[in-house]
N, C-alpha and C positions, 0 to 999 in steps of 0.2 A: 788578465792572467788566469791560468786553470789554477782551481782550489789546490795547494797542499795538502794532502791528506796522511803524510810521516813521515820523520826527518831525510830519511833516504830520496822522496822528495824535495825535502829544505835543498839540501846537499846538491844536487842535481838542480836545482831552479837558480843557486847560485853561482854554478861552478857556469851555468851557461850564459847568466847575466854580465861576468865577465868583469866587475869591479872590483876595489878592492880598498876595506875600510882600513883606517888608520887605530890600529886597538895600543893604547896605550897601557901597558901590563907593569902591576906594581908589585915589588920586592916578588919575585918568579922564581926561589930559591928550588923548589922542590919539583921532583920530577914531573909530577902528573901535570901541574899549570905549562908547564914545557913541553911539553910532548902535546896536548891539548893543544898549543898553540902551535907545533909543528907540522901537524895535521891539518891545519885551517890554512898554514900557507902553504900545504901538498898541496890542497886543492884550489888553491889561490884567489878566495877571496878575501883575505885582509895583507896588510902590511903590520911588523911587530916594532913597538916603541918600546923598548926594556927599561924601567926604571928603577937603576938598583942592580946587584947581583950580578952585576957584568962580567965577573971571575966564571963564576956557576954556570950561567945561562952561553959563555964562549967554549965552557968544555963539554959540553954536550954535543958530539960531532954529528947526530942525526937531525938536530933542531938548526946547526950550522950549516947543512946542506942549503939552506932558505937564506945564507947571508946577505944575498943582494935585496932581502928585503925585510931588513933588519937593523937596524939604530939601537943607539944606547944614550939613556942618559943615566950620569954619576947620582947617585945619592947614598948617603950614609947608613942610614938609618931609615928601616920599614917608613916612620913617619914622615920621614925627610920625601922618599918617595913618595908615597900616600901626598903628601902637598905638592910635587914637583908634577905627578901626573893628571892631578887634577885641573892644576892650570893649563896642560896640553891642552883639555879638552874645554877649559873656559875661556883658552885663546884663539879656539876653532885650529887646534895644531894636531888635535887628534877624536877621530869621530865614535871612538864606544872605550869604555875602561872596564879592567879585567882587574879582580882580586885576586894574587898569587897569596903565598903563607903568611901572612899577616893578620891577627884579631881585625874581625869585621867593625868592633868599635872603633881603632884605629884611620879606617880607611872613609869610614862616616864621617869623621871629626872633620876631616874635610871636604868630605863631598856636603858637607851641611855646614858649613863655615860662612857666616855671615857675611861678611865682606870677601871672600876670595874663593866659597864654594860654585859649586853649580846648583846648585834646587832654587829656582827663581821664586823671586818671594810673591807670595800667593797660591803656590806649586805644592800639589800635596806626593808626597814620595810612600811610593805602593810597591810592590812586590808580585810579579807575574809568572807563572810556571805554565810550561805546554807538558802535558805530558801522553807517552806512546805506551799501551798498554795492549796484549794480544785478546783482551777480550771487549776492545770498544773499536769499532769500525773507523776511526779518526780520530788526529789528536783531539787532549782534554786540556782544554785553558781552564787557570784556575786563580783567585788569588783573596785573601794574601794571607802566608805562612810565616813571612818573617821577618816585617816591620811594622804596623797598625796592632797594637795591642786588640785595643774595641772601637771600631770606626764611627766616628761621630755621621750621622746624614747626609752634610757635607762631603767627608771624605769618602763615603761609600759610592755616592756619585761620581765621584771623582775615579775610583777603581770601576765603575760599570765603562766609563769613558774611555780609558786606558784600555781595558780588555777587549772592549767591544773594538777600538783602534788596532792592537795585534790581529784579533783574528781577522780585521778587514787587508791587512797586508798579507796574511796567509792563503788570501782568494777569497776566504767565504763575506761573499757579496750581503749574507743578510744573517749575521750571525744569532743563535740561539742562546738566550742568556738567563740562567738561573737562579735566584735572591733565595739564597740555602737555608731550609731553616728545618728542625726537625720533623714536621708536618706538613701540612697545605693549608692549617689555619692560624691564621693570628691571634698573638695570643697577648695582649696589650698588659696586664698585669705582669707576669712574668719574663717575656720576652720582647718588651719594649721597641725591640728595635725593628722590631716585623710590622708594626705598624706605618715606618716610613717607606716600606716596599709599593704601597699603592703611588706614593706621587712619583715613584720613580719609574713604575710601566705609565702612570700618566705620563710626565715630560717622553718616554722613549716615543712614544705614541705622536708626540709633537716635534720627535725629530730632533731632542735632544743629544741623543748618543750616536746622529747618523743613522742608515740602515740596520737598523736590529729588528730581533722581538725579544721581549724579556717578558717575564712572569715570576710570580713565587706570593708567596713562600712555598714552598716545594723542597721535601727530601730527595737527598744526590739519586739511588734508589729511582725513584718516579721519572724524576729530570732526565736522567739518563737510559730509561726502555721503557718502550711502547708496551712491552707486557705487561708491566708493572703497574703502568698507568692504565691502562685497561679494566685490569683484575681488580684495582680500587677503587674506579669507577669515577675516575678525574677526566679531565675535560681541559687542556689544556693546550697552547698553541706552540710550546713548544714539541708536544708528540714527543717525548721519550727521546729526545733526539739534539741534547743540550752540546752546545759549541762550548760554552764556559759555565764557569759555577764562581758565585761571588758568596764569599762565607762571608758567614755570621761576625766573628772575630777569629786571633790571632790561631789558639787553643784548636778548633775544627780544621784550618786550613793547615797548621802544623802538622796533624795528626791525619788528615787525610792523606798527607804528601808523603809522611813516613811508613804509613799500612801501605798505600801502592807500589813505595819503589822497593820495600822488604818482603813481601807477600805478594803482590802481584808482578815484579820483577819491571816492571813500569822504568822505561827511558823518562829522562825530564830534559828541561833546558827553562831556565830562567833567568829572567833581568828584572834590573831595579826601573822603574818608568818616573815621570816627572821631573827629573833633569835632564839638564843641558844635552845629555845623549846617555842612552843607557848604559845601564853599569851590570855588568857581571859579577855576582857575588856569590859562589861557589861555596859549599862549606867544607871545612876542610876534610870530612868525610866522602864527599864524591868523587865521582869515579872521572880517571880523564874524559872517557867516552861523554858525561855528562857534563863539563867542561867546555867539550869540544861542541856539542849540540848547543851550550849555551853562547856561544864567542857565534856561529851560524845564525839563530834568534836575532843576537844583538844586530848583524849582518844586515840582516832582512829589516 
């Protein structure tokens, strides 16, 4: 497949693929998760499993246009769904889960439920954002914002893994990968965690992460233009030209995500990775449009 290079892409590589996922959508009281999801079966790649809200989500007569591809199951109470949809997806009854108005801790509780969640044990659960921005020539993978407080080694491997897997489904046959850190040098006293950046372009290098290149430590700045890294006078195999950026911890990837989509007016779409099938977890400050680019992600 030709690379994506922005949602309007996504959008169009799905709508021509012709399938169509099974999103299991929990407690959907509020308009924007509605209409988000009315727009994904306008274009017709998913089917909608309502769980919950059945009253709400039937009087909504433009999201009802789609009824032929649309089911309900009962549930009581946000939790009650939050458990009822997650087993959709751990009994392979539905293949990506969407967070409607419900606390995100709620909807963890079960997707991280020991005996009846999804996050297979050994599974580390990371946090992924693409984001569309009018001053970078293709989307920005990036993660994680908003579940890894400070990723142990381990887990950060495990997020080069993940991201480096999105962007290989988005087309880019040999993704550019970033290990973020204020500078280009290691700084082993103070930021500790820079010093595990070497084994992990070692293992990339061995074909750990699939097709990559990765490098860092390296500021977003350098990672992301050629000018920058030129005028600095780095040397780098990325070239200015980062597919993804894997933060430091939680704190940087939070705050990079909030400067871009408030100041740089930056489109996003995110999913949760490491389980059973990704999960869409919208905050409830986004926009349906970003919603809707997220239930497409999860798609792909």
């Amino acid at each position: 497949m030709s690379t994506i290079k922005n949602f309007e892409e996504l959008i169009d590589h799905l709508r021509l693929r012709g399938d169509r996922k099974r999103v299991a959508v929990v407690w959907a009281i509020d308009e924007q998760t509605q209409m988000s999801v009315s727009q994904a079966l306008e274009v017709g790649f998913i089917d909608a499993i309502f769980v919950g809200c059945d009253k709400e989500v039937r009087s909504n007569a433009v999201l009802m246009r789609h009824h032929d591809h649309i089911t309900f199951v009962d549930a009581t109470d946000s939790d009650e769904a939050a458990r009822k949809a997650v087993s959709l997806v751990r009994n392979s009854d539905a293949d990506i889960l969407m967070k409607g108005m419900l606390n995100t801790d709620n909807l963890l509780r079960a997707v991280l439920n020991k005996e009846n969640g999804i996050l297979p044990h050994g599974r580390v659960l990371t946090h992924i954002t693409a984001a569309e921005m009018p001053a970078y020539p293709k989307l920005l993978f990036f993660t994680d914002s908003a579940v890894i407080p400070y990723p142990t080694q381990e887990q950060r491997m495990e997020q080069v893994k993940y991201i480096t897997y999105v962007a290989h489904a988005f087309g880019i046959e040999e993704p550019k990968v970033a290990l973020v850190h204020c500078s280009e040098k290691v700084g082993e006293k103070h930021f500790p965690f820079t010093v595990g950046y070497k084994d992990i372009i070692e293992l990339s290098r061995d074909g750990r992460f699939g097709s990559c290149i990765i490098d860092g430590p390296i500021d977003v700045k350098t990672a992301c233009s050629g000018e920058n890294m030129r005028k600095k006078g780095i040397a780098s195999p990325l070239n200015g030209e980062a597919d993804a950026l894997v933060f430091p911890d939680i704190e940087a990837g939070n705050m990079f995500y909030k400067t871009i989509t408030l100041f740089c007016h930056a489109n996003t779409a995110a999913v949760l990775q490491g389980t059973l099938a990704p999960v869409v977890l919208p905050s409830r400050s986004d926009s349906k449009q970003c919603k809707f680019y997220s239930l497409a992600l999860a798609a792909l």
